[in-house]
C-alpha positions in Angstrom: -14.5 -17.5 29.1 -14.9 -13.8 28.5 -10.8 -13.5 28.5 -11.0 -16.4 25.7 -13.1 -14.6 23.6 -11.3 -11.4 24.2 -8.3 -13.0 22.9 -9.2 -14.3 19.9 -11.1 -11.2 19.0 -7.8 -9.4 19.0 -6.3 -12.3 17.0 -9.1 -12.3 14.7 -8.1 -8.3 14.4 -4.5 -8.5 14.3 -4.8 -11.4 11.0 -7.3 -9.2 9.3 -5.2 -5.8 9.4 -2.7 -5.1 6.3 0.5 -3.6 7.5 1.5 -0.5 5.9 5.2 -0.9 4.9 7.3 2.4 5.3 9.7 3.0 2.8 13.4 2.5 3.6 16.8 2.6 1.7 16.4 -0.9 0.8 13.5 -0.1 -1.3 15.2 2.3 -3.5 15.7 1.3 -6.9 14.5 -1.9 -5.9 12.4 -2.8 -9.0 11.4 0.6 -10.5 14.1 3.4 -10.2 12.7 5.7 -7.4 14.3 8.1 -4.3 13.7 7.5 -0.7 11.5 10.8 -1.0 9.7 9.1 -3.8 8.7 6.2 -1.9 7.9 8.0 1.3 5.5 10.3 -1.1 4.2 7.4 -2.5 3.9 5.6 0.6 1.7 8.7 2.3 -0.5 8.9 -0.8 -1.4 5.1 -0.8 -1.9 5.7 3.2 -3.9 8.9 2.7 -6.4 7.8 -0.5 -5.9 4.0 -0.9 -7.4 2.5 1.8 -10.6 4.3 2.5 -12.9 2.0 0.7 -11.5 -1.3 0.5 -8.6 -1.4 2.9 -4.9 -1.6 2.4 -3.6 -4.1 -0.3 -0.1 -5.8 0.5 2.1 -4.4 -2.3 3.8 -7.5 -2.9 0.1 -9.4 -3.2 0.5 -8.3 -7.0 3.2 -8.1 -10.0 4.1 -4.8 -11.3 1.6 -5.6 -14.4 -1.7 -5.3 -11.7 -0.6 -2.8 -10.2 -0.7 -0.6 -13.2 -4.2 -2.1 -14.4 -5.0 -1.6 -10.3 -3.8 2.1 -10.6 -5.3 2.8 -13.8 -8.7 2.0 -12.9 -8.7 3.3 -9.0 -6.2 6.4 -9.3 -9.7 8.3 -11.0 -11.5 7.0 -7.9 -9.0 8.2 -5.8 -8.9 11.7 -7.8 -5.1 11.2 -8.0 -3.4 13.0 -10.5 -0.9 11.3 -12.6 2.3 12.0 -10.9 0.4 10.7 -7.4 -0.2 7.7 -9.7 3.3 7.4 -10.5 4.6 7.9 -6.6 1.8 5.1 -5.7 3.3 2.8 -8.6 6.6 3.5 -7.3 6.0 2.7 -3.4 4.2 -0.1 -4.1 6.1 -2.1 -6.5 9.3 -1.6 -4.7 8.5 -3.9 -2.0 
């Protein structure tokens, strides 16, 4: 019983985690024009800052239009200046 409930704890975990997607070549220039360095910057900031209070969202969860409106109103939250704003756009809207 106790291996059961073991079991679907760590299921339970697993569905409930958001996987943070590391940049790769096939995210360059994918939607937004934006280096491998780019992404990889943006990609550590949204790791670092993003999901503190509220978790990780899934990039692809939203068009590029939320994301900006996301950005706008969290980057200030996040105390991210507007170049860490434009990495985090980047990263995340290449996926």
């Amino acid at each position: 019983m106790k291996k059961t409930v073991v079991i679907i704890l760590l299921l339970a975990f697993a569905a409930c985690t958001t996987k943070i997607y590391l940049p790769t070549d096939a995210n360059v220039n994918k939607r937004e024009t934006a280096s491998l360095a780019d992404l990889q910057q943006g990609h550590d900031i949204f790791k670092a800052k993003c999901g503190k209070c509220h978790g990780y969202k899934k990039p692809e969860k939203y068009s590029a239009g939320q994301w900006t409106k996301i950005l706008q109103k969290m980057g200030p939250k996040a105390k991210l200046d507007k170049d860490q704003v434009s990495l985090v756009y980047k990263y995340v809207v290449n996926f």
